[in-house]
N, C-alpha and C positions, 0 to 999 in steps of 0.2 A: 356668534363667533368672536364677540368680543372682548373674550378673559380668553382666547385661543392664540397659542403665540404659534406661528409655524418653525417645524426645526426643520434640517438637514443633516444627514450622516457626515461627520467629519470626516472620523477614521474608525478603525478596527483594527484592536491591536489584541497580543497574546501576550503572556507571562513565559518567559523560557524556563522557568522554574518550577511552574504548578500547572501550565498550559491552559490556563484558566483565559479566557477569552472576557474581553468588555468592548463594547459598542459606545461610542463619543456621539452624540447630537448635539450641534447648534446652533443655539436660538438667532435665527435672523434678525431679531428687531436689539439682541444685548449683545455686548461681549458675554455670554453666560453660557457654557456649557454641562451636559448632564451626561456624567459617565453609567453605565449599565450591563453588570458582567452578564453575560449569556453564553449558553451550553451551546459545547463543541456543532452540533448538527444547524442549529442556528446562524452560528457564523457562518460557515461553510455554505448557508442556503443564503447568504445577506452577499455572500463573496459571489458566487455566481451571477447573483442578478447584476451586482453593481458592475461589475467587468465583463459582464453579457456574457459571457460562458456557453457555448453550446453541448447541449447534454442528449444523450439518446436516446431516454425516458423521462417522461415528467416526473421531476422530486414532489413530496409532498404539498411545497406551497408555490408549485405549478398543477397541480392538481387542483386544489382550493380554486385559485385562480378558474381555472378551466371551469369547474362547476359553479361557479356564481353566473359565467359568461353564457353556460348551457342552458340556466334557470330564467336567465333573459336579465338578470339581474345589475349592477352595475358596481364598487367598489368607489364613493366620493372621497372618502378620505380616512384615517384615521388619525387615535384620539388618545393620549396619554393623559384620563383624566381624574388621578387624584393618588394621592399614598397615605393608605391605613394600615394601621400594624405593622411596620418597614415595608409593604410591599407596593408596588406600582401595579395599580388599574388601568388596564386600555378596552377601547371598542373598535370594532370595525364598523362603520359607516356605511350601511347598504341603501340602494333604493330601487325599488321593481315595483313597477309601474305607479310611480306616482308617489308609493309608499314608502317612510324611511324604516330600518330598521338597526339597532344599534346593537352589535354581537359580542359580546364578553371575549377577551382574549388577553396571551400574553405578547406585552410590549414585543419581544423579538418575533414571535409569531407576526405581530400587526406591522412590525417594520418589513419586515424580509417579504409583507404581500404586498403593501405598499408600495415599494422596491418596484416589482412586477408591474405592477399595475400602475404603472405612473403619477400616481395620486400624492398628495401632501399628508405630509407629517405632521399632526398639530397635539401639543400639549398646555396644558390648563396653565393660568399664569398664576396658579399657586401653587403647582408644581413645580413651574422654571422659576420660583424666585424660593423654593424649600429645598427644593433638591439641585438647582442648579450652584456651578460653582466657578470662578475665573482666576485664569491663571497666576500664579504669585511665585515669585522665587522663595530659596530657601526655606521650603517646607519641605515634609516627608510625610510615606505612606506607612501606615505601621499594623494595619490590623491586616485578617486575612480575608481573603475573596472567597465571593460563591459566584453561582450558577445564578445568571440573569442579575446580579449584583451591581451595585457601583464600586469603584475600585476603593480597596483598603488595604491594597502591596503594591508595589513596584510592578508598571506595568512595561514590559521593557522590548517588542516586539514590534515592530509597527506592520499593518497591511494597506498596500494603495488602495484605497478604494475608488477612484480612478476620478477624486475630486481635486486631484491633483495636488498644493503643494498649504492645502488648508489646514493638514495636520502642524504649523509648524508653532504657532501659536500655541499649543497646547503640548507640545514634545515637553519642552521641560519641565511643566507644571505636570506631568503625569509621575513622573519620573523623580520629585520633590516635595510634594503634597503631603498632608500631615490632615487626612480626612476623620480621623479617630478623636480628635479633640474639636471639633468644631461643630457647632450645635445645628448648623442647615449641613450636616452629613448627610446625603444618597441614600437611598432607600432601595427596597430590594422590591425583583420580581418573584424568584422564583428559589428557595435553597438550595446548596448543596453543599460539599467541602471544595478548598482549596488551601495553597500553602502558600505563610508568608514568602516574602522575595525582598531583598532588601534593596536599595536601587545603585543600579547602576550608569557605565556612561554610555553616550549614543553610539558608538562603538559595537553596541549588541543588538542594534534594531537592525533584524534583516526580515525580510520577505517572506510569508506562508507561503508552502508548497502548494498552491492551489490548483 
């Protein structure tokens, strides 16, 4: 666990422009944050857990959850460990009886069971010192976002995620950031599209309907 730095979910914010969703972790031991867009069903499963939400069927990663607990099995931790090709690798960290097992998955997948499952969040510390990034004024976002992504527009929406007032540190630098020219640029989970957003003032950060 040595090159393992543990994170925490900052915040969860949306784009009012593209709706494109990015997920904030950070690193407990830096000022270092790693932003990570992720698709709409993902947040929505990361919003529930974190605001405890009472639902009348188990979503899909209350289900997971449910069957590892059925299997006798247990969920230790997960693991954000490494980016090849722009994209971030994660595991799920299982152990049944005795045995470890390390499950292939994606980072929003491995956060939102996590979440659940009260376990820690840990990423490799050549991740959080490649993809990680700390707040700066007077920068900007300029490129566009994807699905499971790190932010490359104007992320301009905020959601509590009930860690209370930790988002503030990072409100402006989301909102100023210039990730397009910088060589430790975020790296991606997972494709899709999205649209630029150019930034605006906090004036526009309101609330998901959740």
């Amino acid at each position: 666990m040595a090159n393992l730095h543990e994170v925490v979910v900052d915040s969860l914010r949306v784009s009012l422009t593209s709706q494109q969703r990015v997920i904030v972790l950070k690193d407990t031991q830096n000022d270092l944050y790693i932003p990570i867009w992720i698709g709409t069903f993902e947040s929505e499963s990361i919003v529930v857990a974190l605001q405890k939400i009472e639902v009348s069927r188990p979503q899909t990663h209350d289900l997971l959850k449910n069957v590892i607990q059925a299997l006798g099995a247990r969920l230790k931790h997960v693991e954000l460990s490494k980016i090849q090709a722009d994209t971030f690798y994660s595991f799920l960290v299982l152990e049944n009886d005795k045995t470890e097992y390390r499950v292939d998955s994606r980072p929003s997948d491995a956060i939102a069971l996590a979440i659940r499952c009260h376990v820690p969040i840990f990423v490799d510390s050549e991740v959080i010192f490649s993809a990680g990034v700390r707040p700066e004024k007077d920068m900007r976002l300029t490129k566009t976002p994807a699905e499971d992504r790190s932010p490359h527009a104007d992320i301009e929406e905020e959601i509590d995620t009930s860690l209370e007032k930790n988002l503030s540190v990072f409100d402006d630098f989301l909102k100023n950031i210039d990730l397009g020219s910088t060589p430790s640029e975020p790296k991606t989970d997972e494709d899709s599209e999205g649209g630029n957003d150019e930034p605006d003032n906090s004036d526009n950060d309101l609330l998901l309907p959740f």
